[in-house]
Backbone as a ProteinNet text record, in pm:
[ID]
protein_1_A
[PRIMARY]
XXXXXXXXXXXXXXXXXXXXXXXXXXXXXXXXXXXXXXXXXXXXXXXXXXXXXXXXXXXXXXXXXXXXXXXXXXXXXXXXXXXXXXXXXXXXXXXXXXXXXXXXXXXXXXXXXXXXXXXXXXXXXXXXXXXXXXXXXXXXXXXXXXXXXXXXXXXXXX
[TERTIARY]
15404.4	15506.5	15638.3	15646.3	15760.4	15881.2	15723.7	15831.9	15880.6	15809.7	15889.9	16025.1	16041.8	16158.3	16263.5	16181.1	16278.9	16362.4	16256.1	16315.7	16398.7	16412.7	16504.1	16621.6	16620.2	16735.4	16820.4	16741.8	16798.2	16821.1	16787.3	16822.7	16958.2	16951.6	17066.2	17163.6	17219.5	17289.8	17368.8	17215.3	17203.1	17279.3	17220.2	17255.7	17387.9	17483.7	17575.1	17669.4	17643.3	17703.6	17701.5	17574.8	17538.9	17627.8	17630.2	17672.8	17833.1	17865.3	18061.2	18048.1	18010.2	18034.3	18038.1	17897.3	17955.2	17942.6	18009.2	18071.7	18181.4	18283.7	18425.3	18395	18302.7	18326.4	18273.7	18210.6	18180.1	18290.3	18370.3	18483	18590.6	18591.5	18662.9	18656.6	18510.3	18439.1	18477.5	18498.5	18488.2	18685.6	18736	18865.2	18881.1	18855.9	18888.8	18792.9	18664.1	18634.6	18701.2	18761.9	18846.9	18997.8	19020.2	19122.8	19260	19219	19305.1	19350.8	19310.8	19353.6	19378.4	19373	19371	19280.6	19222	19135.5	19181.7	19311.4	19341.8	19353.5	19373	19371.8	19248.1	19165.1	18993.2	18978.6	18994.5	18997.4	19041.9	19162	19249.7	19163.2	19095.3	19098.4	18968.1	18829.5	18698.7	18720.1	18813.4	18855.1	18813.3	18941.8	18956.9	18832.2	18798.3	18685.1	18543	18544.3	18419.1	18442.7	18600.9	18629.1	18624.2	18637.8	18689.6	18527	18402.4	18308.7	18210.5	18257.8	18211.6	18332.2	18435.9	18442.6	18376.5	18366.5	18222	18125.6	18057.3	17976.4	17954.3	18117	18081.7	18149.4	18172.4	18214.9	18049.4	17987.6	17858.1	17820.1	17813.3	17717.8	17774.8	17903.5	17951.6	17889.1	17889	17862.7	17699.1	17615.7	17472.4	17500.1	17574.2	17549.2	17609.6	17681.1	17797.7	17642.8	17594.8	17504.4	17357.4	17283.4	17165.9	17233	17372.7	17412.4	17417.9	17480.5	17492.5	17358.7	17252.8	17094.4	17071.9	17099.8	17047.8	17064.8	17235.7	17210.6	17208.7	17224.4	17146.6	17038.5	16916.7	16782.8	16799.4	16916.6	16915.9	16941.8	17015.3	17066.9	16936.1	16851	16733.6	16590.4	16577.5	16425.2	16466.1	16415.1	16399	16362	16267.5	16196.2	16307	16343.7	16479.4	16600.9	16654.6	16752.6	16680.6	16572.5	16529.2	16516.9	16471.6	16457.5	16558.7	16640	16850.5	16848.9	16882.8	16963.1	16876	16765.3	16677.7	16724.2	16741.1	16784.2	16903.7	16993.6	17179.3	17110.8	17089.4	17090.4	17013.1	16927.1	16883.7	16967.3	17004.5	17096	17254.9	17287.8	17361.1	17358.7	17191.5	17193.9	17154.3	17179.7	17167.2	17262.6	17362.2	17484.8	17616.9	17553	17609.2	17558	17400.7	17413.7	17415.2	17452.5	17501.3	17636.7	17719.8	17838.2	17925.8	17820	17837.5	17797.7	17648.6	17553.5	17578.6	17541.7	17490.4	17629.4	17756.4	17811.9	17864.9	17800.2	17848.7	17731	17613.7	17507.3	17584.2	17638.8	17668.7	17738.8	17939.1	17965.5	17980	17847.4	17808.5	17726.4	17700.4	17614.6	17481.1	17428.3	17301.2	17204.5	17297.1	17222.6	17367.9	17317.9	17375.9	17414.2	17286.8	17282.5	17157.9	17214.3	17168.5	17118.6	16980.1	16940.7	16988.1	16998.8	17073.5	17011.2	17056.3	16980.2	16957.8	16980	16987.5	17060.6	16959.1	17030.8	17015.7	16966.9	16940.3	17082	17188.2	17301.8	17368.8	17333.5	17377.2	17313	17199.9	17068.9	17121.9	17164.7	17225.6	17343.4	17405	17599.3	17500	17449.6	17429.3	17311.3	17239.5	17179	17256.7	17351.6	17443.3	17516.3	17636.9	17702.1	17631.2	17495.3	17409.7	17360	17313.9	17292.6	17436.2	17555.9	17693.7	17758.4	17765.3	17821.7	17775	17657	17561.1	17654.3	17643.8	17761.1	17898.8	17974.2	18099.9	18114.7	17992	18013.5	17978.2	17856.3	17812.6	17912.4	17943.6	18068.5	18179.2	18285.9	18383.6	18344.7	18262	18211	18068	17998.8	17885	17901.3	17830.9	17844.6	17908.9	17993.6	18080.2	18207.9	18235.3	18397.5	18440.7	18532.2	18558.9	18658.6	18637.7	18754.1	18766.9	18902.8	18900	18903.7	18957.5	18961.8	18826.9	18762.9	18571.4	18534.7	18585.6	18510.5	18579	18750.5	18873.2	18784.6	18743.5	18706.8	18562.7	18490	18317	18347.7	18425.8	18471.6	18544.2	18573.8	18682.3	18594.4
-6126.4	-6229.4	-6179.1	-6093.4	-6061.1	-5976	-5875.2	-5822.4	-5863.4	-5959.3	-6038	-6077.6	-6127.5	-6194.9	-6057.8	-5964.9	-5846.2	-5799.8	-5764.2	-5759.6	-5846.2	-5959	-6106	-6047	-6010.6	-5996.5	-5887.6	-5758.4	-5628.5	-5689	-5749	-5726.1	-5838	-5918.7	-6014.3	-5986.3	-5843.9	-5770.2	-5642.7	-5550.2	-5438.9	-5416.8	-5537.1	-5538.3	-5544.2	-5651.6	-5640	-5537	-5502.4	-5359.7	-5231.1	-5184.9	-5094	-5140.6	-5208.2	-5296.7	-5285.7	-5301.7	-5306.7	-5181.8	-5128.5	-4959.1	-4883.2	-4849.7	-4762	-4823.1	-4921.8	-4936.9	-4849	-4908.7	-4813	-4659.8	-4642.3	-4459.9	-4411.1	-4431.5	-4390	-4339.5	-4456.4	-4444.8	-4363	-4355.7	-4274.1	-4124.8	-4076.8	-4010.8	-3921.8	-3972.4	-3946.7	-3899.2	-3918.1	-3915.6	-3818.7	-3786.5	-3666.1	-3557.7	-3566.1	-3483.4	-3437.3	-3507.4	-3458.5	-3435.2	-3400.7	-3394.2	-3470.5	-3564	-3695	-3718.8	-3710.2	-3774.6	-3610.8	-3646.3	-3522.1	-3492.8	-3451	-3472.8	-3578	-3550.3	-3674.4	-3796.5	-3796.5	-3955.1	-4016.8	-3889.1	-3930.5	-3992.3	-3940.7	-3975.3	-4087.4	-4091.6	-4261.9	-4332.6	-4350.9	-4419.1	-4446.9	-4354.2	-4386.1	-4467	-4422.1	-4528.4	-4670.6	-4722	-4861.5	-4924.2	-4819	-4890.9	-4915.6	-4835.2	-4865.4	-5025.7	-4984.1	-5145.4	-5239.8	-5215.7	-5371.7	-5432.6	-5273	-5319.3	-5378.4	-5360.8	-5404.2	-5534.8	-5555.9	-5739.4	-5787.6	-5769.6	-5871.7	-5864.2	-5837.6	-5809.3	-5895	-5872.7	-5969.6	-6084.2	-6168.4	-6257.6	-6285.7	-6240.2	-6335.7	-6336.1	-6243.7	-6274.3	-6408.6	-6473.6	-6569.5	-6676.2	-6664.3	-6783.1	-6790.8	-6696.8	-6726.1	-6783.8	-6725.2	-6793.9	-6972.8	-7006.1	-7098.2	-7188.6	-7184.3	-7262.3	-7274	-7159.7	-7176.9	-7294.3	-7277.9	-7346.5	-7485	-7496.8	-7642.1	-7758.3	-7613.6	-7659.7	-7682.1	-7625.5	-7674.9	-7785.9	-7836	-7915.3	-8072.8	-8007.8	-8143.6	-8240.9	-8103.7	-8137	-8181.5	-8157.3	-8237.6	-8343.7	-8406.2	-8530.6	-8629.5	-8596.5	-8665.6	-8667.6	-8527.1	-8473.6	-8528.2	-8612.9	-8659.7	-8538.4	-8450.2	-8375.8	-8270.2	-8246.7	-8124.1	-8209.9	-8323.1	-8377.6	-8345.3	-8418	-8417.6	-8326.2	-8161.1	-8046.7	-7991.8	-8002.3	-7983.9	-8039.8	-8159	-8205.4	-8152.1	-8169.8	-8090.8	-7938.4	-7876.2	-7707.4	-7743.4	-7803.2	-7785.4	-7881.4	-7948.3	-7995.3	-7956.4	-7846.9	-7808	-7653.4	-7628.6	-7527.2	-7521.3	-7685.5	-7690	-7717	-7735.5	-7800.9	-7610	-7531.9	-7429.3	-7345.3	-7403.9	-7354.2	-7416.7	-7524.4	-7614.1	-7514.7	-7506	-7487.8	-7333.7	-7276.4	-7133.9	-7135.1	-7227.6	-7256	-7329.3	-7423.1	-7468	-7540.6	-7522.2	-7519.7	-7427.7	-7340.1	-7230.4	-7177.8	-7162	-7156.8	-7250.1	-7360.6	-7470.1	-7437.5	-7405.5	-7316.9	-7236.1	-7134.1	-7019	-7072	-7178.6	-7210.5	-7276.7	-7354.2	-7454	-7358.2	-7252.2	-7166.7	-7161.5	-7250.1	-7267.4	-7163.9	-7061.3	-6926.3	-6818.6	-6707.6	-6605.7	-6542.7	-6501.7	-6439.4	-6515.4	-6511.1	-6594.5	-6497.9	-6479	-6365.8	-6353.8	-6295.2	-6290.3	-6285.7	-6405.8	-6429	-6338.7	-6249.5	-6155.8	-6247	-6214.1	-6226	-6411	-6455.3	-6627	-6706.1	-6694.8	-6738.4	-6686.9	-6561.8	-6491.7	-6599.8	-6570.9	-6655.5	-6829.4	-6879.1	-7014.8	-7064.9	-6941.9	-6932.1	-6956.2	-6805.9	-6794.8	-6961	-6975.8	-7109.8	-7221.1	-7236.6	-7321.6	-7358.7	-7203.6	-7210.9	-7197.2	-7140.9	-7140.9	-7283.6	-7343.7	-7484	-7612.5	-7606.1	-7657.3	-7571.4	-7497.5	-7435.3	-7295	-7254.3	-7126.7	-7093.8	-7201.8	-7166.1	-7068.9	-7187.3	-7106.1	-6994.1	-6966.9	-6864.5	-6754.6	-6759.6	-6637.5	-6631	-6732	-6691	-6617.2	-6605.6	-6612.4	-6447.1	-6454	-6363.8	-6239.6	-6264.5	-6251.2	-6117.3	-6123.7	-6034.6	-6130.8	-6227.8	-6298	-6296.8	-6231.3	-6184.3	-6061.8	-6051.5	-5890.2	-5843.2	-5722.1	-5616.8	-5487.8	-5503.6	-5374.6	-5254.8	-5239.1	-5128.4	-5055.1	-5152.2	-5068.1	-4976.6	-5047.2	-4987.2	-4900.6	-4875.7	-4751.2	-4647.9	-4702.3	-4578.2	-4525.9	-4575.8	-4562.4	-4462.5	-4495.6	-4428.4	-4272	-4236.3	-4130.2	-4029.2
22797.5	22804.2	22745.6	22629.7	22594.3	22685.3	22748.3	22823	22957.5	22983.2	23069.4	23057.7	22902	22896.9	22879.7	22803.4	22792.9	22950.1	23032.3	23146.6	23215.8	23198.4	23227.6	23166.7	23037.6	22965.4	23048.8	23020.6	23090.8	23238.1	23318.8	23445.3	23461.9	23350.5	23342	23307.6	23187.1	23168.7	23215.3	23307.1	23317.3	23464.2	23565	23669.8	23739	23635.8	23693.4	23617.5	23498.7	23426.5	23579.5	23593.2	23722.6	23844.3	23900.8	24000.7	23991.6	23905.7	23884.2	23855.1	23758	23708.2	23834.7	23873.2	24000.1	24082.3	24144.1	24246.9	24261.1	24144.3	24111.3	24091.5	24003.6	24030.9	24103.1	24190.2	24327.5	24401.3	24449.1	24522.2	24413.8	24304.7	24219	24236.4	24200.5	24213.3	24383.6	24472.6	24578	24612.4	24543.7	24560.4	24499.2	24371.7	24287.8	24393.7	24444	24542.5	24660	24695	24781.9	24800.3	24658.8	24592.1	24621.7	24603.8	24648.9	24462.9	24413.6	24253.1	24148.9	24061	23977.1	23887.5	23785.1	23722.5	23589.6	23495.3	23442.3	23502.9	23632.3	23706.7	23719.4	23712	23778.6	23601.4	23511.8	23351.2	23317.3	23388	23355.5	23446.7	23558.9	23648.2	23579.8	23549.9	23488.2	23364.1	23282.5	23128.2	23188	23288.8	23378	23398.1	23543.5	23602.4	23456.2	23385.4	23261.3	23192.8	23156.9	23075.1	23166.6	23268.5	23361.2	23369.1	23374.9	23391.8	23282.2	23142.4	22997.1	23014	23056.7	23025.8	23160.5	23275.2	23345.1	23310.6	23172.3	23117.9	23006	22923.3	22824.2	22901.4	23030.2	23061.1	23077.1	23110.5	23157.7	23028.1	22954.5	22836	22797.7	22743.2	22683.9	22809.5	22889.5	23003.5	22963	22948.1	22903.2	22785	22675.8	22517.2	22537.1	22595.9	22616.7	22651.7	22783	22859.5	22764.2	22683	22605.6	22487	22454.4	22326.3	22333	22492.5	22533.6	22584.7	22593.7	22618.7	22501.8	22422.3	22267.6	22208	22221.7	22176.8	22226.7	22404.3	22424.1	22428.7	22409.6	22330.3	22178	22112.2	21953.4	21963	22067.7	22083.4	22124	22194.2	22209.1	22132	22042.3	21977.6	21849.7	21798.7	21666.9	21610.6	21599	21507.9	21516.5	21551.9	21553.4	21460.5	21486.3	21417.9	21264.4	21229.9	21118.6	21055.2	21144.1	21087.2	21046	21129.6	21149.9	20979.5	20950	20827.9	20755	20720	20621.8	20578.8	20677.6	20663.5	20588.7	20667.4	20609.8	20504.7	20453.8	20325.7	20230.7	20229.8	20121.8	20108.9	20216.2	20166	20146.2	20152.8	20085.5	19944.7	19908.8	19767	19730.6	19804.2	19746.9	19703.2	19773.6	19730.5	19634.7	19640.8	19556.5	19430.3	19375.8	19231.7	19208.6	19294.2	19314.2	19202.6	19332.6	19289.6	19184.6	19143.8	19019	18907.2	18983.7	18843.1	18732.5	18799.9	18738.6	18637.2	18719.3	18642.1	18529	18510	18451	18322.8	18364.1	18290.6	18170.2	18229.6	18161.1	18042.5	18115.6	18001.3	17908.5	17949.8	17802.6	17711.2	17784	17662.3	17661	17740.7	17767.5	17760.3	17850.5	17874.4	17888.7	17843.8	17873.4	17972	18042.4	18155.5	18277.3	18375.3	18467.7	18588.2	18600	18656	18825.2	18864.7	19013.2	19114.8	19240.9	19312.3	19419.1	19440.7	19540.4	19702.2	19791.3	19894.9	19909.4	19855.5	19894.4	19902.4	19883.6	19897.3	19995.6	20047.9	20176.7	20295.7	20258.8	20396.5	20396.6	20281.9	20252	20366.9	20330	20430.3	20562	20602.4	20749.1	20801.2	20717.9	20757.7	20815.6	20689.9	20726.9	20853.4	20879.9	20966.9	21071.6	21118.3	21245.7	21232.8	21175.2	21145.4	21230.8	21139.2	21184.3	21333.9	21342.8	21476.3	21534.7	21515.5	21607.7	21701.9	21746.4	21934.7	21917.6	21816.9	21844	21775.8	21671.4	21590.1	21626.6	21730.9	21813.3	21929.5	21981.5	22091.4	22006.3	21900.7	21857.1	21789.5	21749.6	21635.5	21716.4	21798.5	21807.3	21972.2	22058	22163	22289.8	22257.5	22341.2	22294.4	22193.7	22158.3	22226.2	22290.7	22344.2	22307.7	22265	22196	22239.7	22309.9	22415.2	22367.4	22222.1	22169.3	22109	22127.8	22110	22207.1	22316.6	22379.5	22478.5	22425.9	22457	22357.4	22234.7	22159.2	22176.9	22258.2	22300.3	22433.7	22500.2	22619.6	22587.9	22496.6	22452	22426.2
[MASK]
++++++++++++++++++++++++++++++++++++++++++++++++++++++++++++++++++++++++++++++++++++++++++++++++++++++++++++++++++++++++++++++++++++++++++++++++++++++++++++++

């Protein structure tokens, strides 16, 4: 079953990456063969056709994240047991960050204690709970493999 879905994934990604990619350097490809271009043109022209083919790439990806996000939460709007699970999460980790934030230090300077042993990563896992909790969507769209930045992938290409 997994790799079922694995393959769903790859062929949902992979396909149209292949599909736009060489399409263009094919016909690229075929020009510098017959010395119709130059070899820096065949260089400028492969840069192009790669990026043009990594944003229809990340255009679908955001159109998959956009549509699973909007499935999501229109199942919260109806599943009781998800609403309930929902506020439960954000509210105990907000009560986790609350005494992160100022218990603990309120601890220290009454004197109570000295040293307040350190929580390691549980205030990290708190944030990310949270904000995947309050907005998953826009944060993986904005932030996640639905943001595109052309200069990644000018410098992946080089």
């Amino acid at each position: 079953m997994g790799l079922g879905l694995l393959s769903k994934i790859i062929s949902l990604v992979g396909s149209p990456l292949v599909d736009v990619i060489l399409g263009n350097i094919t016909g690229i490809f075929k020009a510098y063969f017959d010395k119709e271009i130059t070899e820096a043109q065949l260089k400028a022209q492969l840069q192009e056709a790669l990026i043009k083919g990594f944003v229809e790439v990340e255009k679908t990806q955001a159109d998959a994240l956009t549509k699973t996000y909007s499935s999501f939460m229109d199942a919260m709007k109806t599943n009781t047991l998800m609403q309930i699970c929902w506020g439960s999460v954000v509210l105990s980790q907000l009560f986790v960050l609350l005494y992160h934030q100022l218990a603990i230090p309120f601890i220290i300077f009454m004197g109570w204690a000295t040293k307040y042993p350190p929580s390691g990563s549980t205030v990290d896992w708190a944030y990310l709970l949270v904000a995947g909790c309050l907005g998953l969507g826009p944060v993986v769209l904005n932030g996640g493999p639905g943001k595109f930045d052309i200069s990644k992938y000018k410098n992946l290409i080089k």
